[in-house]
C-alpha positions as a Markdown table, in Angstrom:
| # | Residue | x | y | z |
|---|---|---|---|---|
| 1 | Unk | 15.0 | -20.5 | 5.3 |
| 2 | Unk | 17.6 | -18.3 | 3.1 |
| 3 | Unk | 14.9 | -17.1 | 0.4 |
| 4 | Unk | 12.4 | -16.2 | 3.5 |
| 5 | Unk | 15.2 | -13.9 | 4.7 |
| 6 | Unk | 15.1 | -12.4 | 1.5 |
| 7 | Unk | 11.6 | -11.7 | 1.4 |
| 8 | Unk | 11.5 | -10.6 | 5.0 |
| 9 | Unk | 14.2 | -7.8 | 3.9 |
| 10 | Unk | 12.8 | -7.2 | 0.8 |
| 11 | Unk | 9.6 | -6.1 | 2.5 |
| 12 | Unk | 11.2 | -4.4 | 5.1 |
| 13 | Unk | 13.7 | -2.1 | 2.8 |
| 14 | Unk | 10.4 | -1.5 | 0.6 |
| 15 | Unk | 8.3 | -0.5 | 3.2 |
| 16 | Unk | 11.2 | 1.8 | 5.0 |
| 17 | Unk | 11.4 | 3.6 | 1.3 |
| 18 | Unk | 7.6 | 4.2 | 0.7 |
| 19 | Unk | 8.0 | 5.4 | 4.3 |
| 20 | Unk | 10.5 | 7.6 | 3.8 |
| 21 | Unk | 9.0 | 9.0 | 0.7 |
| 22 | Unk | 6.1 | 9.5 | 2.0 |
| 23 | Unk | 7.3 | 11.7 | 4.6 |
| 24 | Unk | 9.2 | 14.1 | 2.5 |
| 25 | Unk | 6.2 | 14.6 | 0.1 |
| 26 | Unk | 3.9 | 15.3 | 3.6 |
| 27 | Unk | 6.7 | 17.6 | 4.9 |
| 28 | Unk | 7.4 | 19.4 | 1.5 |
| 29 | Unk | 3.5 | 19.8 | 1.4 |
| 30 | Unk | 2.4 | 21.9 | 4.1 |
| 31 | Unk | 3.8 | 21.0 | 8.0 |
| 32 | Unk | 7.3 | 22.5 | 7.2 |
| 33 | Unk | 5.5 | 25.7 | 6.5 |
| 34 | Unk | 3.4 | 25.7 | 9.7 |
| 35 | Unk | 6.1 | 25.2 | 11.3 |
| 36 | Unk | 7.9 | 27.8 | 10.0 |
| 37 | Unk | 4.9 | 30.3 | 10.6 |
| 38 | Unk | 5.5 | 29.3 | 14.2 |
């Protein structure tokens, strides 16, 4: 039970980094700015 916790958060805290990293390369990439021309 205790080590498919861990795996369960391990994917979870893995997935919300890529995620988060992802964003910031898509926002520093180009919507910031079209949203700034706005």
């Amino acid at each position: 039970m205790s080590s498919l916790r861990y795996l369960l958060v391990g994917v979870i805290f893995t997935v919300a980094i890529a995620v988060v990293g992802y964003f910031t390369i898509i926002t520093e990439g180009g919507p910031v700015k079209k949203e700034e021309n706005l």
